[in-house]
Each structure stands twice: as C-alpha cells, then as structure tokens.
C-alpha positions as CSV (number, residue, x, y, z in Angstrom):
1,X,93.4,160.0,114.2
2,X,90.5,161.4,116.2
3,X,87.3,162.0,114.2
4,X,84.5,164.7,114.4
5,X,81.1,163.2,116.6
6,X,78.0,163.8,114.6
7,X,75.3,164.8,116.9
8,X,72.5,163.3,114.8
9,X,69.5,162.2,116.5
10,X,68.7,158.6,114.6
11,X,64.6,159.6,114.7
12,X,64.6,161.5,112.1
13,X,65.4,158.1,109.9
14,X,61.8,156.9,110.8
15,X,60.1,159.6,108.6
16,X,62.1,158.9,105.6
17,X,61.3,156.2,103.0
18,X,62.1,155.7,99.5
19,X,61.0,154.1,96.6
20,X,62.3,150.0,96.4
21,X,63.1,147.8,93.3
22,X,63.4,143.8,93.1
23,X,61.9,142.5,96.2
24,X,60.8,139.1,96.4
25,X,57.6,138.0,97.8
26,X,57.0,138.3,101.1
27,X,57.1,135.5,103.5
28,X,60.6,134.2,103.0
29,X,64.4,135.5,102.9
30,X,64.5,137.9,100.2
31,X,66.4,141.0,99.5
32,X,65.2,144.5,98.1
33,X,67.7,147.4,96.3
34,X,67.8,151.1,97.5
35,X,70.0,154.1,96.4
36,X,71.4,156.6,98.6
37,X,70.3,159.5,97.1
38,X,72.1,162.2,98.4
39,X,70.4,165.3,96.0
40,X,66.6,163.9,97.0
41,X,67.2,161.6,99.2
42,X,68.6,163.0,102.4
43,X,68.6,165.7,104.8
44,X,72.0,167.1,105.8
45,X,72.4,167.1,109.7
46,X,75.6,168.3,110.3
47,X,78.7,169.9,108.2
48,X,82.4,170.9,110.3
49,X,85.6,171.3,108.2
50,X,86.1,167.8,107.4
51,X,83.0,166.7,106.7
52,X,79.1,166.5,107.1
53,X,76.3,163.9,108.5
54,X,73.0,163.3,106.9
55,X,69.9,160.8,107.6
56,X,68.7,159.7,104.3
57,X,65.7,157.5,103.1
58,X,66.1,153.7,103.1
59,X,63.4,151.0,102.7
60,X,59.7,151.2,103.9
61,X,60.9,153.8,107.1
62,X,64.1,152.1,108.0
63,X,66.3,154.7,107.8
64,X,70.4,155.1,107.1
65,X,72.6,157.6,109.2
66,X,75.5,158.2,107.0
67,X,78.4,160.5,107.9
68,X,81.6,161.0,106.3
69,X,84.7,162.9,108.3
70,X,88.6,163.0,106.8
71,X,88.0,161.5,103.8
72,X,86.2,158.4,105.6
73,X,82.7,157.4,105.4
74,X,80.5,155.7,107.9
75,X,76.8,154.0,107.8
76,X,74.5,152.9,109.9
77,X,71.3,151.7,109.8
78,X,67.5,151.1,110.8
79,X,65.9,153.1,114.1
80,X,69.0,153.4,116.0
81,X,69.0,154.2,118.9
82,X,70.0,158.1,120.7
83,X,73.7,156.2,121.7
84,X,74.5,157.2,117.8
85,X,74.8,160.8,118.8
86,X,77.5,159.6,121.6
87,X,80.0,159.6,118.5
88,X,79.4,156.3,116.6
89,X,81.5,155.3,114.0
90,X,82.2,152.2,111.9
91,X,85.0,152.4,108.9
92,X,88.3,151.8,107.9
93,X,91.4,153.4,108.6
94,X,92.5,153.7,104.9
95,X,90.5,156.7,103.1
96,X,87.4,155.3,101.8
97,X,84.1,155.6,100.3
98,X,81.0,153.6,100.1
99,X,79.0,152.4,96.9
100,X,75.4,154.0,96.7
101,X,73.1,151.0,96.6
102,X,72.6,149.0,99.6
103,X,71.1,145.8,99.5
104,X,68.5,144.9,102.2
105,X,68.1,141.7,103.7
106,X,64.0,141.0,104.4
107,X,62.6,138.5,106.7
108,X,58.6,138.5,105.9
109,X,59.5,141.9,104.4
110,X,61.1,143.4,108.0
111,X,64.8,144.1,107.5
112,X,67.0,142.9,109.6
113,X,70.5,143.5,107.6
114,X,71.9,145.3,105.0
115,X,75.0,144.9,102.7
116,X,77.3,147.8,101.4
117,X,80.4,147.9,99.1
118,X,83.3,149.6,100.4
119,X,86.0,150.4,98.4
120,X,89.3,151.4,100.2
121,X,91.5,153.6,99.1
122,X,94.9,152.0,100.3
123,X,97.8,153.9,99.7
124,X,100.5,152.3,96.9
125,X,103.7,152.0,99.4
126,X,106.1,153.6,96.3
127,X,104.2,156.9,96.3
128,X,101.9,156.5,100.0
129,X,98.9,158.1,97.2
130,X,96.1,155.7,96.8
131,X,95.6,154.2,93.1
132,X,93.8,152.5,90.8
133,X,96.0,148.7,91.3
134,X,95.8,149.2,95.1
135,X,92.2,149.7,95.7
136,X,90.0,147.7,97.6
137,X,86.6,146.2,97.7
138,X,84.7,145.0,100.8
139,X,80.8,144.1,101.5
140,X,80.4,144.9,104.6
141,X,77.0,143.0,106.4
142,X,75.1,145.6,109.2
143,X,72.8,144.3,111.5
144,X,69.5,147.3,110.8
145,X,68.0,148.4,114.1
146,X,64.3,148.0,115.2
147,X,61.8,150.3,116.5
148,X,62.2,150.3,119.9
149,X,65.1,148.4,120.4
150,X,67.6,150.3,118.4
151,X,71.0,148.2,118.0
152,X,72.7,148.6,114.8
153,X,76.2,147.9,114.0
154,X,78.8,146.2,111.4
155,X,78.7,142.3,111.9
156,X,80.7,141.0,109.3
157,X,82.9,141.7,106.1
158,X,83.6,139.5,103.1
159,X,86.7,140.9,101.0
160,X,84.8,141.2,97.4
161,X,88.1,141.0,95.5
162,X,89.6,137.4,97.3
163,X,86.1,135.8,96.9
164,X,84.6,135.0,93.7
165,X,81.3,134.1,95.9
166,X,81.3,137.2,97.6
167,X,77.7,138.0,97.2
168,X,76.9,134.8,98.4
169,X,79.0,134.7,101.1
170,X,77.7,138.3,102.5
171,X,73.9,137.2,102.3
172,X,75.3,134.2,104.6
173,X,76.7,136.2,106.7
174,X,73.7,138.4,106.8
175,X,71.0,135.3,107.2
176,X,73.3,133.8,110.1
177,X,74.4,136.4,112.0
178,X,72.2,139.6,112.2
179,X,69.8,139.4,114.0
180,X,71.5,137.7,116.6
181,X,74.5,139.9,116.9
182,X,75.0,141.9,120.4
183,X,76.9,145.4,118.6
184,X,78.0,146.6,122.2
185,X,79.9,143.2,122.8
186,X,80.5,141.2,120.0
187,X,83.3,142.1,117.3
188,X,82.5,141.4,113.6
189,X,85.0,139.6,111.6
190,X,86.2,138.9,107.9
191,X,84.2,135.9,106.5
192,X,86.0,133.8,103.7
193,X,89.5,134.4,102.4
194,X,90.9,138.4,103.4
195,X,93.5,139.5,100.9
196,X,95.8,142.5,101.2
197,X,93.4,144.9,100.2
198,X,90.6,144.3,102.4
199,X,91.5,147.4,104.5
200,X,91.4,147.0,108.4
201,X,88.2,148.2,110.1
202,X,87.7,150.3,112.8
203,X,84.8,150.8,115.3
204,X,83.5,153.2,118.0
205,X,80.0,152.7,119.8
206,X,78.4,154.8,122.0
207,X,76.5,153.3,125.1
C-alpha cells in the first residue's frame, strides 16, 4: 500500500514546548509525561485526502512530527533531521492509532527516548472488520533526535498485552538501546514475549 510523503520540515518542532508533569530530579534516569494536544498543541503542516501531518509541542523544545495517512499513524521525535521530508514513516500495517501521552525518557533532564502506546486495529478473520476482542496494544520505544545531529527512529517494541511487565520492559529497552541505536542501519525488534496481536511494523527512512 503506498502512502502519502509529508513534506514537513522537522524545525519547526524546536519552537514548540509544552507544559510537563511528574519528572524526577534531574541528574539520574527519570521520565517526564506529555499530551499530544492536537486543539492547542500543534500546528497542522499538511492535509491530502487521506490524511494530514502536524509538528506538535513535546518536552522542553523537543518536538514530535506526527502524521497520519489511510487510517495509519506515524511519530517521530526530537530535532530530526530535513531526511523526514524524504517520506519517513514508521507504523504498522494493520489500521492503527496511537495513545496521546508519551512518556519521555531523561538522562540529566536531556531526552533521549520516548515510549508510545499503539493500539492496532487487526481485523477479526470471520468478518476482516477490526473489533474490540482483536485489538492490540504495543509500546513502541523511539530513539528522540538531537540538535544538530538529528537521528530519530523506532528501536524497539514490547507487546503490552503478552507482558505483564511491559512498562518495565519498554523503559529497558529505552535505557539500553537509544541512544546507541544507528536508525539508518539497525532494525528494531519486539522485546519479551510477541503474541498475535502485536501487529507487524513497518518502516521507511529517508537518507
């Protein structure tokens, strides 16, 4: 299925902040709560048939890029870099939609990773609609890009529905992984047990 290419330019992100609830103190690994607000909190980029792009206010100038094309959503995060407006994408292949708090991972109050709840909409193979019993639920870990060097990108999921730890288990993969993880050559993977509805990713970078 060929999806529409957002031509967003990833700047804009660095202007927008927002306000930030239950940080820890600085100085250690800690994580910090924001809302995508999509009324106050964004600026709409782009809009086409089948769907729209907007940069929207994340945590202390780190922005998020969301877009969202056939029913499909796609984030990314931090100061990334102009290869976004090559036609980046990260999602699944299942409809699906994001949850509206993302969870940022701090290092001395920098982020350096995010986590986001996905919830896939997989179809129920009696009626090929989506329902209620076959929906799934994935936190999926992003690597945030810095100023200057601009790499963001998916680098791990955790299936939130096979793990009872899943939380746990995400802000692992977040501590051990980010900042460390090449996006235009390493392939994230599912972390933990991956049950049937964990949906099956799908990922375009530009260069």
């Amino acid at each position: 299925m060929r999806f529409s290419l957002f031509p967003v330019f990833a700047l804009v992100c660095a202007f927008l902040s927002a306000p930030a609830a239950l940080a820890q103190e600085e100085g250690e690994l800690s994580s910090i709560y924001t809302k995508m607000d999509f009324e106050t909190g964004c600026i709409r980029m782009s809009v086409d048939e089948v769907g729209a792009s907007f940069s929207c206010a994340g945590h202390r100038g780190y922005g998020i890029l969301f877009a969202e094309s056939d029913l499909r959503q796609s984030v990314f995060f931090g100061y990334v870099g102009p290869w976004y407006a090559d036609g980046a994408w990260e999602s699944f292949s299942a409809f699906n939609q994001t949850n509206d708090t993302v969870e940022w991972r701090l290092s001395d109050g920098r982020p350096y990773a995010t986590i986001l709840r996905w919830y896939i909409e997989n179809p129920n193979p009696d009626t090929g609609a989506p329902d209620e019993a076959h929906r799934g639920q994935v936190l999926v870990v992003s690597r945030v890009a810095q100023p200057g060097e601009g790499s963001a990108c998916v680098v791990g999921y955790v299936d939130a529905l096979a793990n009872p730890n899943a939380n746990e288990m995400a802000r692992d993969v977040a501590d051990t992984l980010a900042a460390d993880f090449t996006c235009m050559s390493d392939a994230p993977a599912y972390h933990g047990q991956r049950g049937p509805l964990a949906g099956e990713p799908m990922r375009v970078l530009g260069q």
